[in-house]
C-alpha positions as CSV (number, residue, x, y, z in Angstrom):
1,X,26.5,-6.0,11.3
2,X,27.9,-2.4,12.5
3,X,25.1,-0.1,11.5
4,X,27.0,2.8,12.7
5,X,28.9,4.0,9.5
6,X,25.7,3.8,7.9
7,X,23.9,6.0,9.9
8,X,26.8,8.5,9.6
9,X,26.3,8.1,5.4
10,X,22.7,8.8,5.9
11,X,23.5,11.8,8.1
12,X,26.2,13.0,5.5
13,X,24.0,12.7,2.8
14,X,20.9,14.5,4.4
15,X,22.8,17.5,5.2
16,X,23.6,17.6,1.4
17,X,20.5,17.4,0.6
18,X,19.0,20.3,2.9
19,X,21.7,22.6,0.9
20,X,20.3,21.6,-2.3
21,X,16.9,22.5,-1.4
22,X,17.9,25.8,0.0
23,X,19.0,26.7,-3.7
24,X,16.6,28.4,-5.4
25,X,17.6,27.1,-8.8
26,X,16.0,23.5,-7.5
27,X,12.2,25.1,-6.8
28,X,13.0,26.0,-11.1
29,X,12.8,22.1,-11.8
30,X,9.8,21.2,-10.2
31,X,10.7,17.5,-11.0
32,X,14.3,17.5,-8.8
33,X,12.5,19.3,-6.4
34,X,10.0,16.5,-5.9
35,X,12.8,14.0,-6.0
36,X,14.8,16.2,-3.1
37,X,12.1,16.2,-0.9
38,X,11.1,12.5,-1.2
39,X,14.7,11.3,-0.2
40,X,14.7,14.1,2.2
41,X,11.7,12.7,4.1
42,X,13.2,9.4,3.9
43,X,16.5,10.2,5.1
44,X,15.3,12.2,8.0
45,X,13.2,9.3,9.0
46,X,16.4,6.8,9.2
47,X,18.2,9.3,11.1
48,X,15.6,9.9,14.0
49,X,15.2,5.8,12.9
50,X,18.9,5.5,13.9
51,X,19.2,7.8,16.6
52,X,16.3,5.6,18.6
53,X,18.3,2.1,17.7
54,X,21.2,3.4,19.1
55,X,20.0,5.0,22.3
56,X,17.9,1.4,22.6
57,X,21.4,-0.6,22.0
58,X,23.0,1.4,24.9
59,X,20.4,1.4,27.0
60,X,20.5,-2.4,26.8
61,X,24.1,-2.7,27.8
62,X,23.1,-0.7,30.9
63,X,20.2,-3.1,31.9
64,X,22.8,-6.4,31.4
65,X,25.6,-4.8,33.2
66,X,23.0,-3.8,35.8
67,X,21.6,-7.4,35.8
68,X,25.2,-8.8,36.2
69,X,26.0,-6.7,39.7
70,X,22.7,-7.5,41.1
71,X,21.5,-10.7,43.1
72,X,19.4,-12.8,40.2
73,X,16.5,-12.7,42.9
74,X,16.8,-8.5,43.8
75,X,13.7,-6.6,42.6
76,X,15.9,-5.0,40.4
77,X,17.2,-7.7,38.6
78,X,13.7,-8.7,37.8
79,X,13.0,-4.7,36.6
80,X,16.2,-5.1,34.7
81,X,15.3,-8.6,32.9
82,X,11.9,-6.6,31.7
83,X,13.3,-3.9,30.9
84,X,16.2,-6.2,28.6
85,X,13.5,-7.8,27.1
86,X,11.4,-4.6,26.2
87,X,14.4,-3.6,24.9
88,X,15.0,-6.5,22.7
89,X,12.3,-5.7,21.1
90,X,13.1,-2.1,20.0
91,X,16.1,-3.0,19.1
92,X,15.0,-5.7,16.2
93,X,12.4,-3.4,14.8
94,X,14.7,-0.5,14.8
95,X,17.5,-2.0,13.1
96,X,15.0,-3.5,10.5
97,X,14.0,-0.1,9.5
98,X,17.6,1.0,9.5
99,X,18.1,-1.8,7.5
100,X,15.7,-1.0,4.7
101,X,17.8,2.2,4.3
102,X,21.1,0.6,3.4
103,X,19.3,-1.6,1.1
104,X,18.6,0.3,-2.6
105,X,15.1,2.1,-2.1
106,X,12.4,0.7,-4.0
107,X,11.7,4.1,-6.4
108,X,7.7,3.1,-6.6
109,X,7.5,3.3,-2.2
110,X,7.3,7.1,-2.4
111,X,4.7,7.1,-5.5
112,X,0.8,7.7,-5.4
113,X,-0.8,4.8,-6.0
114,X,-3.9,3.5,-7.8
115,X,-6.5,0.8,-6.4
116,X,-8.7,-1.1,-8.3
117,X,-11.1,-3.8,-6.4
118,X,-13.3,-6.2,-8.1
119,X,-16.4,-8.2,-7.0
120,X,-14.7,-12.3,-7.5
121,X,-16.6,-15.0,-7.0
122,X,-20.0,-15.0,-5.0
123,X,-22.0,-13.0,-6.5
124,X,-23.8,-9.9,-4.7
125,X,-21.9,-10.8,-1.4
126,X,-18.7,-10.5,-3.4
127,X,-19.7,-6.8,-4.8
128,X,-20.9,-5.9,-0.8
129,X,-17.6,-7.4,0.5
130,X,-15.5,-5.1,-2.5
131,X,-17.4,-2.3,-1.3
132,X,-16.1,-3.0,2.4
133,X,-12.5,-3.4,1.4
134,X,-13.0,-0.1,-0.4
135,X,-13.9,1.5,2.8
136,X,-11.2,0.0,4.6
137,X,-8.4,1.2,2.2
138,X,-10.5,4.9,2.5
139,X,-10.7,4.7,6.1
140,X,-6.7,3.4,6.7
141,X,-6.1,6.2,3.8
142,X,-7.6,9.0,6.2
143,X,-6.2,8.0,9.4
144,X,-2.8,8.7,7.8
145,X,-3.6,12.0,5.9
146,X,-3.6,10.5,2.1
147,X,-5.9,11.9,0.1
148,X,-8.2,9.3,-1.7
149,X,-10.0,10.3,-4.9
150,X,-12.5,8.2,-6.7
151,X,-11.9,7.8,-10.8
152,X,-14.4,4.8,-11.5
153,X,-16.8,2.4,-10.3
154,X,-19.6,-0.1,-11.0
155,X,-22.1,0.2,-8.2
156,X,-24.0,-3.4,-7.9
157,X,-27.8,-3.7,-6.7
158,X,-27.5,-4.3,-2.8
159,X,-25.2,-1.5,-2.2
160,X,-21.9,-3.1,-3.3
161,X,-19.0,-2.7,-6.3
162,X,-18.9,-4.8,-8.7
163,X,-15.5,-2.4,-9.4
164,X,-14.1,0.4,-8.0
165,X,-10.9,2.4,-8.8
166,X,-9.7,5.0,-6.9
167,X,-6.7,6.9,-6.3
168,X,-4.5,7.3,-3.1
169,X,-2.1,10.5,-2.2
170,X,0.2,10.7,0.1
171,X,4.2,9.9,1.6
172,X,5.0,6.4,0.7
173,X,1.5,5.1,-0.2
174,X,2.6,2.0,-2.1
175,X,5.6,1.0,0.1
176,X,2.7,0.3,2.5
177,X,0.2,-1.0,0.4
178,X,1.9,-2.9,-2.1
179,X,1.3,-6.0,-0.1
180,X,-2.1,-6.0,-0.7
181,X,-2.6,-7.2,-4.1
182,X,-4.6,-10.3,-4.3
183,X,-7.3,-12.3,-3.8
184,X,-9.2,-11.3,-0.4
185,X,-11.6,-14.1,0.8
186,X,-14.8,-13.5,3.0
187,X,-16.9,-15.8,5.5
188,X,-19.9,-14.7,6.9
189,X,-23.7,-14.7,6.5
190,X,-24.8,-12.7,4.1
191,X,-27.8,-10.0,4.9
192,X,-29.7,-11.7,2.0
193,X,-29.5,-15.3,3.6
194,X,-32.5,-16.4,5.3
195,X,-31.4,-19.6,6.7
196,X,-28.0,-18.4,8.5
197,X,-25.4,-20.4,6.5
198,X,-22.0,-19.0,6.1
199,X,-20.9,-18.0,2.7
200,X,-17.5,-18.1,0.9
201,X,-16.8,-14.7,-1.2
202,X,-13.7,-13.6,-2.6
203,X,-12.9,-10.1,-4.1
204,X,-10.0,-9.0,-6.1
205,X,-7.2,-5.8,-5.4
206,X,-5.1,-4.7,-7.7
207,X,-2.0,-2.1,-6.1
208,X,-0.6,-0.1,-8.8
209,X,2.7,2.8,-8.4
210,X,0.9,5.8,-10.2
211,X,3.1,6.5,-13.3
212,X,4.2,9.6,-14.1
213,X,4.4,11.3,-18.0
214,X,8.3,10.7,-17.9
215,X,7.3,6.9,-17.3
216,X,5.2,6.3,-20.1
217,X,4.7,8.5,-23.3
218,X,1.4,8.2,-24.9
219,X,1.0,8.9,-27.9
220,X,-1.9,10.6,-29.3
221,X,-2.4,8.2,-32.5
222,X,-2.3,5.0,-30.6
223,X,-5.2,6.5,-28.5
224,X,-8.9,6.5,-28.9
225,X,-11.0,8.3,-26.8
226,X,-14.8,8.2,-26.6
227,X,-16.9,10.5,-24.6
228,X,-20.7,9.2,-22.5
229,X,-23.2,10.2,-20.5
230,X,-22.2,8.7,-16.9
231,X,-24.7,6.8,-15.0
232,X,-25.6,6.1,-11.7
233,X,-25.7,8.2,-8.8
234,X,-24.7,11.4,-8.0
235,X,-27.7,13.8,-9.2
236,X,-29.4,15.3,-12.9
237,X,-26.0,17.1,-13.8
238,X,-23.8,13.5,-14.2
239,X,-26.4,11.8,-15.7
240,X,-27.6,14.5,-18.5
241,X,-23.8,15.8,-19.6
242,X,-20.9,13.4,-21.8
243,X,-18.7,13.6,-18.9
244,X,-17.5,9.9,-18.5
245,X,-14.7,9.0,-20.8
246,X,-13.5,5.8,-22.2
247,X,-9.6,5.4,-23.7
248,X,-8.6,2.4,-25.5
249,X,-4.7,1.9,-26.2
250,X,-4.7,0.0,-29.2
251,X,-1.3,-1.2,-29.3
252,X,-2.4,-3.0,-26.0
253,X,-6.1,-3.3,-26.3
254,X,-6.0,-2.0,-22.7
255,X,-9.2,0.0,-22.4
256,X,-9.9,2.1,-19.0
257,X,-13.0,4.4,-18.3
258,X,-12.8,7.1,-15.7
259,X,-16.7,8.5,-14.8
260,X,-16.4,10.0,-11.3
261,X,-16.0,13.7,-12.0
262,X,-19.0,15.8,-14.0
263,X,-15.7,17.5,-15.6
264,X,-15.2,16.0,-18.9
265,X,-11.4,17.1,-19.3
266,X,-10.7,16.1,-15.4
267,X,-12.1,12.7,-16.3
268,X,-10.0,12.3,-19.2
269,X,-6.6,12.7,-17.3
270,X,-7.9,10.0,-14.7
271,X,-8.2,8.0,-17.4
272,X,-4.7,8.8,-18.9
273,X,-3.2,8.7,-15.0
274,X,-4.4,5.1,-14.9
275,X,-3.8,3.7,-18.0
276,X,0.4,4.8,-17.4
277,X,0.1,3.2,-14.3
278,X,-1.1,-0.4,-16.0
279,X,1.6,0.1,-18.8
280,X,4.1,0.7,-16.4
281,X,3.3,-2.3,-14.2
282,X,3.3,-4.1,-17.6
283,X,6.8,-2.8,-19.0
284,X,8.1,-3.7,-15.8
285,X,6.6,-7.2,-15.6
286,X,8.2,-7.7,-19.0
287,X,11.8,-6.5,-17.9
288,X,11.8,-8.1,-14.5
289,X,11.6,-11.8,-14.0
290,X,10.3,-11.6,-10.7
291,X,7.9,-8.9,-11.5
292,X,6.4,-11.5,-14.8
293,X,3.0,-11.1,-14.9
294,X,2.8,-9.5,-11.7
295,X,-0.9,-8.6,-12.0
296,X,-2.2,-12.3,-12.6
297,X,0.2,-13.2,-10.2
298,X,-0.9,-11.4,-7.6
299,X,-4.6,-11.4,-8.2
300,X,-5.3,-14.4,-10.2
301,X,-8.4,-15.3,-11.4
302,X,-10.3,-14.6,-7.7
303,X,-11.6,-18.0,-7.6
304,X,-12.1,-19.2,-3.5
305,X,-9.2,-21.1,-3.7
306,X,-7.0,-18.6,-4.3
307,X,-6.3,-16.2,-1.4
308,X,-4.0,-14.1,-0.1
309,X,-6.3,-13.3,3.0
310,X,-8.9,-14.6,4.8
311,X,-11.9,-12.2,7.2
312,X,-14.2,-14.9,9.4
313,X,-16.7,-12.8,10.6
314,X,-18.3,-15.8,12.5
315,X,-15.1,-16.3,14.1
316,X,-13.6,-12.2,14.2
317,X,-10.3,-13.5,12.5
318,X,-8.4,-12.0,10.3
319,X,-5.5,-14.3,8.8
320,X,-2.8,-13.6,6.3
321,X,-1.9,-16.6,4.4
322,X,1.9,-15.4,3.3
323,X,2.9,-15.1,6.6
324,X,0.3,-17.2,8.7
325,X,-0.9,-14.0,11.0
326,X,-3.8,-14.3,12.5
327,X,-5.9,-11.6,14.1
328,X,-9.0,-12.0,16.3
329,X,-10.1,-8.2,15.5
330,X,-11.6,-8.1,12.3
331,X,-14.2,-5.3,13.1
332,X,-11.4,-3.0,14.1
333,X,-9.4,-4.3,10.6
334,X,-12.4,-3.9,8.3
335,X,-12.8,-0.3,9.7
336,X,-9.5,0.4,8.6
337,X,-6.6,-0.3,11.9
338,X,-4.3,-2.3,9.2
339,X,-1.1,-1.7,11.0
340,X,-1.1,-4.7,12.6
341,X,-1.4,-6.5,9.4
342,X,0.9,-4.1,7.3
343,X,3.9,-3.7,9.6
344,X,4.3,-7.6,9.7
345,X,4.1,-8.0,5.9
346,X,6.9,-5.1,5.5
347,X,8.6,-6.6,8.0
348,X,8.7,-10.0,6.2
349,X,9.5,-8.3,2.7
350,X,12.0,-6.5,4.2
351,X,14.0,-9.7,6.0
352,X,13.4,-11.4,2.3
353,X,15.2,-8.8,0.3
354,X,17.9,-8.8,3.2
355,X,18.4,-12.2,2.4
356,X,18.8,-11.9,-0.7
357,X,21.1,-9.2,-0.8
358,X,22.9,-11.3,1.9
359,X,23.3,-8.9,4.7
């Protein structure tokens, strides 16, 4: 497939959007400006994107015509075959990520996103391993300069989560992260077991697009909100005001609670923030076919069976079921180096849409 006359649309199209953001009348709709400079960013990543796969494409041609004058055995034939094959390389990723350009962008890549991990089964390990994962998305979060913000949680007894939501800022947060909704499965010993066997916990994760107002329109009389005093830590002033708020949507029975902040009104719009995201997830499960029931779909009920990863501590192995990866670096993983787990999943969800837009 010629990628060239694409990268000349995507080239065409950026320099239309620079002019648009130039007019002043576009920082007036604060709205279009947001959408401007989210397909900007995009845009100007394919191009440099395309620029690279091009130069890597040439550059190829100039190590095979090298490797054709030269004798099979010269030293520079042999530089030229590694070089080809370095080459290869660049090539396929490159023109994969060109290749998610031509293909429709997903409009929920470039949201915020919100997070929600639950202990599954396994008791108090399962609440410490939720609290690792939780560090892991913070961790990964930071070394990319997202901004994570906590909205609710359920601490357990050792140290752990029995739940934790939190949200996650930043340029295309859920195109990354999407992938990991599911059950997550852990092996190890368990600090409380005396005699050294190796336990099997699982925890839940839950990867929702952060709806916007325009999304979903809540209206006031199908809400009921309650105001608490929030518990646990965090010093006299949470646990002695009726900060924490609760909001039921009774058309759904959906009910989310949002405790984090001492402010009572900050609290509130957590709340509101996540319960849009869940009833956009929902609409959409209900529009889509291949979206239906996405969140028991991709969660389940987080039974040890059901798994969409697996970390052996015993073993230091990290595998990915969907596409049978396996890493032997679990410490560096858990501490939050995903890419080598990520890139291959968007890789893989990538080449499937391909195929099935047939190109």
């Amino acid at each position: 497939m010629d990628l060239r006359p694409h990268l000349e649309k995507f080239a065409q199209r950026l320099a239309g959007v620079e002019t648009e953001l130039s007019d002043p009348k576009v920082f007036a709709n604060n709205q279009r400006f947001q959408d401007l400079s989210r397909e900007y960013a995009r845009l100007k990543d394919l191009t440099v994107q395309g620029t690279a796969f091009l130069k890597a494409l040439t550059d190829r041609e100039a190590n095979q015509a090298l490797l054709k004058s030269e004798p099979a055995d010269s030293e520079i034939a042999e530089l030229a075959r590694d070089e080809i094959a370095r080459l290869d390389t660049d090539v396929k990723r490159l023109e994969l990520e060109v290749l998610r350009g031509v293909l429709p962008p997903d409009p929920a890549d470039s949201r915020n996103t919100i997070i929600e991990i639950r202990a599954g089964a396994g008791g108090s390990e399962s609440a410490l391993f939720a609290a690792d994962l939780y560090r892991m998305y913070s961790h990964y979060s930071e070394s990319r300069g997202w901004k994570v913000e906590a909205l609710d949680s359920s601490p357990s007894d050792l140290g752990g989560f029995k739940e934790v939501i939190f949200s996650v800022n930043g340029q295309d947060v859920f195109k990354r992260l999407k992938y990991e909704s599911g059950v997550h499965r852990v092996q190890r010993v368990p600090a409380t077991e005396a005699q050294g066997r190796i336990h099997t916990s699982t925890a839940t994760v839950a990867v929702l697009p952060e709806a916007e107002e325009v999304d979903v329109q809540l209206k006031p009389e199908e809400l009921e909100i309650t105001v608490c005093r929030a518990s646990g830590p965090g010093g006299q002033g949470v646990n002695t005001t009726d900060s924490a708020v609760r909001v039921t949507h009774k058309p759904t029975g959906l009910i989310v609670r949002c405790a984090d902040g001492r402010s009572q009104q900050k609290n509130k719009q957590k709340a509101l923030t996540v319960l849009r995201s869940r009833l956009l997830e929902h609409r959409v499960a209900e529009e889509n076919a291949k979206y239906a029931a996405q969140r028991k779909a991709q969660v389940g009920t987080g039974e040890r069976n059901e798994r969409i990863r697996t970390y052996n501590f015993p073993q230091n192995r990290v595998t990915d079921h969907r596409i049978e990866l396996t890493i032997y670096n679990l410490a560096a993983v858990i501490d939050g180096n995903m890419d080598g787990i990520l890139e291959p999943l968007m890789a893989h969800g990538l080449e499937e849409r391909l195929a099935a837009a047939k190109l």
